[in-house]
Backbone as CSV, one residue per row, in Angstrom:
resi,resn,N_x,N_y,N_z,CA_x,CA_y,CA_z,C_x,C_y,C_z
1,UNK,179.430,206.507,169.300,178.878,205.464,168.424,177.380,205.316,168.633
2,UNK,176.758,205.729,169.864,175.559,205.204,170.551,174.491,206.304,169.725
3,UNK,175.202,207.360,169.279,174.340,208.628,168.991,174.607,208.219,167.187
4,UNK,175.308,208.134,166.738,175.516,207.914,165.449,174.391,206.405,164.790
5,UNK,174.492,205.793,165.822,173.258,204.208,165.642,171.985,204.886,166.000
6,UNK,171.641,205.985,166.811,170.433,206.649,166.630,170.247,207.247,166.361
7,UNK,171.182,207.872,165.076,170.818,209.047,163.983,170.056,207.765,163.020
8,UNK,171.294,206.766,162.989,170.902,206.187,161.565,169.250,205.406,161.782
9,UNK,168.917,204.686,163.022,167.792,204.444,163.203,166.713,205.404,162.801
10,UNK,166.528,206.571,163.748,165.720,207.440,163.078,165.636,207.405,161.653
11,UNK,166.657,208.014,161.049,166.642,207.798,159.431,165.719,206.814,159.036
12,UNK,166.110,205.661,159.491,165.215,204.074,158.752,164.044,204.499,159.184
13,UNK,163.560,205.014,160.232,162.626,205.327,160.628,161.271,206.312,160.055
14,UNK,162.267,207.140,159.531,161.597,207.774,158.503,161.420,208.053,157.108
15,UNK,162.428,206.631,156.677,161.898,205.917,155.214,161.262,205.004,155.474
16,UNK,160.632,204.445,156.722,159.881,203.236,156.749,158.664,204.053,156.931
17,UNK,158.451,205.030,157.274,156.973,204.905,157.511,156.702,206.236,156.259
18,UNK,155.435,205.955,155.931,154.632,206.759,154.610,154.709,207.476,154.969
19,UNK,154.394,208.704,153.748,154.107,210.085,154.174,152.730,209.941,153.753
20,UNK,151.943,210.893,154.124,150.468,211.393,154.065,150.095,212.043,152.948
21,UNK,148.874,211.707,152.677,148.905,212.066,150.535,148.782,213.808,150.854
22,UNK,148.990,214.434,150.119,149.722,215.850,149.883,147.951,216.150,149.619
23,UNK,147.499,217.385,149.397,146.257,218.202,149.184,146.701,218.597,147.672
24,UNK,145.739,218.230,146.767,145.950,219.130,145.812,145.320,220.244,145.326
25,UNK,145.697,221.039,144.944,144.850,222.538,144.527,144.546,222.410,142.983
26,UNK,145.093,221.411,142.493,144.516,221.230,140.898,143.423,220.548,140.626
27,UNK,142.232,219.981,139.756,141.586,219.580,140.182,141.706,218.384,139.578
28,UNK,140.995,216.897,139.762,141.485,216.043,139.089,140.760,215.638,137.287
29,UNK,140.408,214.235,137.225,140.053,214.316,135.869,138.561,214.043,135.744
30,UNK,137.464,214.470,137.138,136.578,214.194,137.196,136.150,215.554,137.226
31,UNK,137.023,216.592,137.593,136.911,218.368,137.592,137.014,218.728,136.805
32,UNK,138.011,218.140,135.692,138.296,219.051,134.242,137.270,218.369,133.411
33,UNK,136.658,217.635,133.678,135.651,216.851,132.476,134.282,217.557,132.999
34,UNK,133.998,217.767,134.494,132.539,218.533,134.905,133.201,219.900,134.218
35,UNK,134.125,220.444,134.450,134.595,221.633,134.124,134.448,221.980,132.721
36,UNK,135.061,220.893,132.034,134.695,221.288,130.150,133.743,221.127,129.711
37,UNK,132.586,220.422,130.400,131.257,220.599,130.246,130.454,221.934,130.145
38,UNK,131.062,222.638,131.319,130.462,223.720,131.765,131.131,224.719,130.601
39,UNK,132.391,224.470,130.292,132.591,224.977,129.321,132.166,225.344,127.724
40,UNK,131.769,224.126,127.345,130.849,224.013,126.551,129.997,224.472,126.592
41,UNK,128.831,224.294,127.297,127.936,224.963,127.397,127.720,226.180,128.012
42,UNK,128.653,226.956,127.969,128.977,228.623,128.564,128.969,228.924,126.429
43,UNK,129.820,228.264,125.842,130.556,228.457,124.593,129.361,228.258,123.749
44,UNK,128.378,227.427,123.748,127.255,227.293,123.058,126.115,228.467,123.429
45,UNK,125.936,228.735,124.897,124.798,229.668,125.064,125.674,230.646,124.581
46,UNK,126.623,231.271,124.203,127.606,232.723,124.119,127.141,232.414,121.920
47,UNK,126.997,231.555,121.799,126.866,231.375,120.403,125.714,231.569,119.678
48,UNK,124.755,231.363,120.474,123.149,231.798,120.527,122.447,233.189,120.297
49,UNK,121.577,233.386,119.710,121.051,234.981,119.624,120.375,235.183,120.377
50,UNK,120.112,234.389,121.831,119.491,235.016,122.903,120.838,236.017,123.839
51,UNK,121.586,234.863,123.340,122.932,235.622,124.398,123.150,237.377,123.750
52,UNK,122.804,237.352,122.334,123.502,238.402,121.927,122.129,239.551,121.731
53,UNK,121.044,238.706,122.550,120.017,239.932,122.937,119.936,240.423,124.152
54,UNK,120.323,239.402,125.365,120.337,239.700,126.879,121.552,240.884,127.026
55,UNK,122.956,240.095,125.949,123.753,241.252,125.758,123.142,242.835,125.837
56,UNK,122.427,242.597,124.604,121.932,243.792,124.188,121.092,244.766,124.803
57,UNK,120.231,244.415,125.507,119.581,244.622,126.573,120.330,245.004,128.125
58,UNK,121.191,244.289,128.016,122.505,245.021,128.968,123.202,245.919,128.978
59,UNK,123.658,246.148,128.058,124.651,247.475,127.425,123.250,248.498,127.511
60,UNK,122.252,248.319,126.725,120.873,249.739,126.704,120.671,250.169,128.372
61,UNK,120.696,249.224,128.947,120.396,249.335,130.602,120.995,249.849,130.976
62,UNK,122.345,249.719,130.633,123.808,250.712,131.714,123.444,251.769,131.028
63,UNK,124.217,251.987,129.745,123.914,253.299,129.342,122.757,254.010,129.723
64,UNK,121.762,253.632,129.287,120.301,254.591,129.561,120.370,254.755,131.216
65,UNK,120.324,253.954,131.680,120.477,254.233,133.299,122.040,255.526,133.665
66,UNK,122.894,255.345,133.191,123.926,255.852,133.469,124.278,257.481,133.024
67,UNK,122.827,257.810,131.603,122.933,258.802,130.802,121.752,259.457,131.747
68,UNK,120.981,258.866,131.350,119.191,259.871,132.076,119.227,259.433,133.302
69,UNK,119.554,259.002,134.424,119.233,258.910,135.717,120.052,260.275,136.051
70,UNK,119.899,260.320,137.370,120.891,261.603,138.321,122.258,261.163,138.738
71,UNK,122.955,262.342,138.519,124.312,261.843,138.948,124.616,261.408,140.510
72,UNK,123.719,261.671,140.901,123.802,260.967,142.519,123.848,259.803,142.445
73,UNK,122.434,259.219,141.325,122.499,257.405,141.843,123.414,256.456,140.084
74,UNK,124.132,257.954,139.759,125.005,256.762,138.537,125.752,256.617,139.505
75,UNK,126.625,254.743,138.530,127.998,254.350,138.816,128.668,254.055,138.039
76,UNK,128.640,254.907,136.744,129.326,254.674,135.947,128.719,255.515,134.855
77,UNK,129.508,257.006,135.362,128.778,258.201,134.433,129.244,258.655,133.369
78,UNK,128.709,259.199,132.316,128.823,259.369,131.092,130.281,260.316,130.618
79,UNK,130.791,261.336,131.968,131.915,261.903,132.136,133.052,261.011,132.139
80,UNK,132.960,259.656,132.401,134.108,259.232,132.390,133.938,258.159,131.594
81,UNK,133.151,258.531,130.315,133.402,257.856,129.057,133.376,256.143,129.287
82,UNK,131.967,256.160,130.551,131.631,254.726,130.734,132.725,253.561,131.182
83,UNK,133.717,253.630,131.925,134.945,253.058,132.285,134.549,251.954,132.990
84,UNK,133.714,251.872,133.788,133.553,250.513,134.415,132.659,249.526,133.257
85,UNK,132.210,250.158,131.876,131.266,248.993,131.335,132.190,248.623,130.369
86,UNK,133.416,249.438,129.727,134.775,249.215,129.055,135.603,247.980,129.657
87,UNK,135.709,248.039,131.389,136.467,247.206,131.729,135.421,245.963,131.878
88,UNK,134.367,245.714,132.245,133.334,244.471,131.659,133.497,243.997,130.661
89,UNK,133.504,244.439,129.408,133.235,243.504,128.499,134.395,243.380,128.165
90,UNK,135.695,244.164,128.443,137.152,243.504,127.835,137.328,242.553,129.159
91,UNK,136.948,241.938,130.127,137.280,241.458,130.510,136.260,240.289,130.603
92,UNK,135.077,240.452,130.031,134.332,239.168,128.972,134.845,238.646,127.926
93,UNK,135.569,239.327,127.077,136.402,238.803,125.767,137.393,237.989,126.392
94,UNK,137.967,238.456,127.516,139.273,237.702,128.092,139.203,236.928,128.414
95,UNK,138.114,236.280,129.120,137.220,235.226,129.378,136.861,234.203,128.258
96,UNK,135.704,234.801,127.428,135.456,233.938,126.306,136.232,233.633,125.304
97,UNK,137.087,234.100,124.898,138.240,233.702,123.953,138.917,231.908,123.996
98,UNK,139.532,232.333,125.801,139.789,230.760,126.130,138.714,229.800,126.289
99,UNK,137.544,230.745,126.842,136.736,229.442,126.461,136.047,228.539,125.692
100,UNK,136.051,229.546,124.544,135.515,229.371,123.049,137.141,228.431,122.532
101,UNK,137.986,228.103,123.148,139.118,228.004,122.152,139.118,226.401,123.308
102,UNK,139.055,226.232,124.443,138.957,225.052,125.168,137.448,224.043,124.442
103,UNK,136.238,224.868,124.168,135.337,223.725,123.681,135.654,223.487,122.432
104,UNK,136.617,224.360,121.668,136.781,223.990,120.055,137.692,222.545,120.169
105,UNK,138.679,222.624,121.564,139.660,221.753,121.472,138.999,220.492,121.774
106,UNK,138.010,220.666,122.686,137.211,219.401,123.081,136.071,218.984,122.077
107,UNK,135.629,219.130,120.357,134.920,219.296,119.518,136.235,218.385,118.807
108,UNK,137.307,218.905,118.782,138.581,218.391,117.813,138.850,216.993,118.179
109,UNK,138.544,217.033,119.496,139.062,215.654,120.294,138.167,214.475,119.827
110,UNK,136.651,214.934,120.090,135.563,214.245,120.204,135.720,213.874,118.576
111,UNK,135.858,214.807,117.746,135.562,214.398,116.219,136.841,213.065,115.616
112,UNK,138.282,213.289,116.251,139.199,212.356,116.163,138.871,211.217,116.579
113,UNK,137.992,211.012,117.988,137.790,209.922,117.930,136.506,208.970,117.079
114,UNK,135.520,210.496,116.760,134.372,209.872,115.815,135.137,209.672,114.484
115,UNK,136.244,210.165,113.863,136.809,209.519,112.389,137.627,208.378,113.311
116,UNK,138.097,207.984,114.015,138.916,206.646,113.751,138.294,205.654,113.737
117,UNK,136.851,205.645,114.870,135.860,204.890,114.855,134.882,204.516,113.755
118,UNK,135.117,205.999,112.590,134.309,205.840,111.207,135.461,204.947,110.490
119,UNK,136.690,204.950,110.296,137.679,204.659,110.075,137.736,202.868,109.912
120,UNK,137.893,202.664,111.448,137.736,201.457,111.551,136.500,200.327,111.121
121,UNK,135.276,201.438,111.177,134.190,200.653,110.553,134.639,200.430,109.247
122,UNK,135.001,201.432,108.470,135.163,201.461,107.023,135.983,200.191,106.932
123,UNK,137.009,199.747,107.250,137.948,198.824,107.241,137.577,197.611,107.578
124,UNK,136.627,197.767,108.617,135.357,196.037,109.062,134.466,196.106,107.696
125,UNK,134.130,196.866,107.255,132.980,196.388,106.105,133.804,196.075,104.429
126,UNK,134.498,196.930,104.898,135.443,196.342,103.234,135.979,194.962,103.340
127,UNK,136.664,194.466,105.120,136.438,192.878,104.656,135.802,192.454,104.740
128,UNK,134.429,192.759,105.230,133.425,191.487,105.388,132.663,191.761,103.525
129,UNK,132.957,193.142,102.567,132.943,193.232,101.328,133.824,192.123,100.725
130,UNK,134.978,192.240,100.606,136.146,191.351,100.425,135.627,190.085,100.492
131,UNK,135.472,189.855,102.034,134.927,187.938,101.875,134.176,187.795,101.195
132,UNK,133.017,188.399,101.199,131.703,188.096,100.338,131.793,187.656,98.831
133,UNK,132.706,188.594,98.276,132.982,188.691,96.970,133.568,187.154,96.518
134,UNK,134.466,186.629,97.610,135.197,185.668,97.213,134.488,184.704,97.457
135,UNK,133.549,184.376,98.781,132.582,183.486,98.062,131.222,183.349,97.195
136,UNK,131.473,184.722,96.849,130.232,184.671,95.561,131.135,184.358,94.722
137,UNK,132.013,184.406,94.074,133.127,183.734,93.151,132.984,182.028,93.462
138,UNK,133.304,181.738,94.259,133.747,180.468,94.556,131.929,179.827,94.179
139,UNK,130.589,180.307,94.335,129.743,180.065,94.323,129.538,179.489,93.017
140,UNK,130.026,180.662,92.262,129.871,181.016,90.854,130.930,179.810,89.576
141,UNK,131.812,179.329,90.863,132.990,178.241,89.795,131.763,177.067,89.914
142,UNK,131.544,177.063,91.221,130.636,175.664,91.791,129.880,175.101,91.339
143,UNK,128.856,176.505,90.681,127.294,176.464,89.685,127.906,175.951,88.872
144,UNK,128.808,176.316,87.867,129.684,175.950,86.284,129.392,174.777,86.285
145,UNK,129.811,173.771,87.312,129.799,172.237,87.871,128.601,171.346,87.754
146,UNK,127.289,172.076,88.265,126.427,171.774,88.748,125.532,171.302,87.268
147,UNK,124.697,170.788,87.268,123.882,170.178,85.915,122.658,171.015,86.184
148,UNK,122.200,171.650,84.998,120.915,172.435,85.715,119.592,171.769,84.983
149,UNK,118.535,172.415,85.489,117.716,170.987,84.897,117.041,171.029,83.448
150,UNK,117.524,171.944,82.613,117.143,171.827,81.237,118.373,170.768,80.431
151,UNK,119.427,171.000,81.546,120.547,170.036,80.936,119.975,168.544,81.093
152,UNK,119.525,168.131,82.034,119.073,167.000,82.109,117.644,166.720,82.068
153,UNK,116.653,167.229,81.336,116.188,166.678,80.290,116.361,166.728,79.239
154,UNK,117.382,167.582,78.491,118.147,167.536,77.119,118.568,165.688,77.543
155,UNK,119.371,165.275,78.371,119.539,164.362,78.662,118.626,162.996,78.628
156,UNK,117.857,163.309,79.582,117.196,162.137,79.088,116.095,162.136,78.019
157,UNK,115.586,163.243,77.567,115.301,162.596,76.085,115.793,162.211,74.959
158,UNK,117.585,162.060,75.209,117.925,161.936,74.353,118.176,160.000,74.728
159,UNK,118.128,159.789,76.199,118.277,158.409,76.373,117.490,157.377,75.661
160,UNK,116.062,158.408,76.030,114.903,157.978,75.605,114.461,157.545,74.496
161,UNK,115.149,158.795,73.713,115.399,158.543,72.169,116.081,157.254,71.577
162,UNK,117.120,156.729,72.025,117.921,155.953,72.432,117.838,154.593,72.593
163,UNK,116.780,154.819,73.654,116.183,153.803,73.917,114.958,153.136,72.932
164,UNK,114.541,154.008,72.452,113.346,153.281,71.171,113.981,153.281,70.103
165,UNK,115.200,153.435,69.869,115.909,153.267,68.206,116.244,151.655,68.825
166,UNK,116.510,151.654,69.933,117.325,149.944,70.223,116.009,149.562,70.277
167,UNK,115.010,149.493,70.882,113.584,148.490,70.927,113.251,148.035,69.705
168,UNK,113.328,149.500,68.579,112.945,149.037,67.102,113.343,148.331,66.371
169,UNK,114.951,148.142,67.002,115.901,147.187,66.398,115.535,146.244,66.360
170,UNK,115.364,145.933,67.983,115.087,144.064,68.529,113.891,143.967,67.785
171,UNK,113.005,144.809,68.151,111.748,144.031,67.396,111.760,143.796,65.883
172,UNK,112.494,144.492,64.909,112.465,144.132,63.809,113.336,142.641,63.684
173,UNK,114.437,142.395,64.469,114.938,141.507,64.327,114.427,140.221,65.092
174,UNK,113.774,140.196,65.840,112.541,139.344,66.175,111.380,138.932,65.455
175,UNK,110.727,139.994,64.791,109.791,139.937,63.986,110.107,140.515,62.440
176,UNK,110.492,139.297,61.735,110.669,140.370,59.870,109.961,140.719,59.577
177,UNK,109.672,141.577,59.002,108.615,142.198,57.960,108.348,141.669,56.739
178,UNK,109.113,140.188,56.601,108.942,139.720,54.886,108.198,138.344,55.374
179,UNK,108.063,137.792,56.880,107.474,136.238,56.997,106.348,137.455,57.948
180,UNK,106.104,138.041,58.235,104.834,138.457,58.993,103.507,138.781,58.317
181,UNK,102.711,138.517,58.324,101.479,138.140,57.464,100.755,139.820,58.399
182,UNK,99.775,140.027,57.336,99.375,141.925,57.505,98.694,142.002,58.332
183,UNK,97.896,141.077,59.497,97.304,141.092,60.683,98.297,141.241,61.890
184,UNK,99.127,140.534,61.772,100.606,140.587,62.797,101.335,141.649,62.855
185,UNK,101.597,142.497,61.374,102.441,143.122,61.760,101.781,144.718,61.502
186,UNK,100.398,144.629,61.837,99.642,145.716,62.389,99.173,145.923,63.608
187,UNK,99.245,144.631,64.461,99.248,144.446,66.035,100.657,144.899,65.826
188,UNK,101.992,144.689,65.877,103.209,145.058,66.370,103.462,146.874,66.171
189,UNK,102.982,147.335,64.764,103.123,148.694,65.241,102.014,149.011,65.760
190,UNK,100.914,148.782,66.387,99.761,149.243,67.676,100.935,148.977,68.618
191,UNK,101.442,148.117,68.777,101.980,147.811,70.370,103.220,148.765,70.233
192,UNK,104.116,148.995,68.845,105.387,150.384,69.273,104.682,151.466,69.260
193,UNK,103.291,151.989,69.250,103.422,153.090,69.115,102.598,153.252,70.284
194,UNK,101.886,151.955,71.591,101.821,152.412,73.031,103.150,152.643,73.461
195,UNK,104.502,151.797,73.140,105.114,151.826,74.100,106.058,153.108,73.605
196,UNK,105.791,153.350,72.749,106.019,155.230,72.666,105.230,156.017,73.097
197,UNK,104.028,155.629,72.625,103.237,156.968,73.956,103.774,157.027,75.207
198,UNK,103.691,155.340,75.726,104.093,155.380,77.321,104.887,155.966,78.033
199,UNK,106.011,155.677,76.781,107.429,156.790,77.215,107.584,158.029,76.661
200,UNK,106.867,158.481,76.332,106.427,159.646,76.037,105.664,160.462,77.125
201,UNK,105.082,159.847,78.116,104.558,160.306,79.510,105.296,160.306,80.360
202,UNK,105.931,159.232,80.394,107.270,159.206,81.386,108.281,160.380,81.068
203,UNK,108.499,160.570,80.275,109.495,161.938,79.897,108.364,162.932,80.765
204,UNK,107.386,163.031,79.946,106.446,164.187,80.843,106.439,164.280,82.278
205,UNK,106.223,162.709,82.791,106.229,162.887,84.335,107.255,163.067,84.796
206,UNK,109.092,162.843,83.879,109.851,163.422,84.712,110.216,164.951,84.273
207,UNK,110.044,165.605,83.553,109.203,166.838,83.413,108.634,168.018,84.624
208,UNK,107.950,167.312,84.287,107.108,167.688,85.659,107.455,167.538,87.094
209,UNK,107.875,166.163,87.835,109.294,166.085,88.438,110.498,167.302,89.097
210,UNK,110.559,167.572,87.674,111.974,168.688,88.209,111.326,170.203,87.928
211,UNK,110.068,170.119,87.244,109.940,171.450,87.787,109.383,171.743,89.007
């Protein structure tokens, strides 16, 4: 029993205590992002016409070196149909293929997130379009409402008007024209036709007023 209680102890023993973080050989997401950088820009200089002159200038170098030098100091002689500069550049294609095909994927990525972000703008400005519209509408019922100011002096000259048809009244009915003797009732139209000028300025000064 004594050995069976210190199997099982141990056991607890070694689910109680941690294990030690493991080494990884992959790299994490601070390696693949320096990494696709480098990628990129391997994929951009390979896209360039300097690349495809240094190229060029490379291939003339082997060959010419490999054709006109002495067969003592070639390494890679023209008898064997150039085999080491065959296995170079197919094994540059093998190379650049994935890497040209990793920055396209990281171009695809980057552009998905530049349309959702164009996306979403589009969708912020059509409502803040949207609102606008509705209160330029609502602006537009409001004005309908509003008295503008040719309406109101249509208005009050017509009060005005109004107002001296009733003055002319009273005064005729104050003063007849059949007991008023021709000195009197040539002072009374001098005096309606100040107090028409008068209000005849007053219209002007409110006139003037609202503009």
């Amino acid at each position: 029993m004594s050995e069976k209680n210190r199997e099982r102890n141990s056991q607890d023993d070694r689910l109680a205590t941690p294990q030690q973080a493991r080494r990884r050989f992959v790299p994490s997401g601070g390696g693949n992002d320096r990494f696709g950088r480098a990628t990129e820009a391997i994929a951009r200089f390979m896209g360039t016409p300097q690349f495809i002159l240094w190229m060029t200038i490379f291939c003339a170098l082997w060959l010419g070196w490999n054709t006109l030098a002495p067969e003592e100091v070639q390494f890679d002689p023209r008898s064997l149909n150039f085999t080491l500069l065959t296995l170079a550049l197919s094994l540059q294609a093998s190379y650049a293929a994935p890497l040209l095909l990793l920055a396209q994927n990281r171009q695809d990525d980057r552009d998905r997130v530049v349309a959702s972000q164009d996306r979403q703008r589009d969708e912020l400005n059509l409502e803040e379009t949207q609102y606008l519209t509705r209160e330029i509408a609502a602006l537009r019922i409001a004005l309908r409402e509003v008295a503008t100011r040719d309406y109101v002096r249509s208005e009050l000259r017509d009060i005005m008007e109004k107002l001296d048809q009733i003055e002319s009244r009273q005064q005729r009915l104050e003063h007849p024209a059949d007991d008023a003797d021709p000195a009197t009732s040539s002072l009374t139209v001098i005096g309606e036709d100040r107090i028409k000028s008068q209000k005849k300025i007053k219209v002007k000064d409110v006139d003037s007023e609202l503009q």
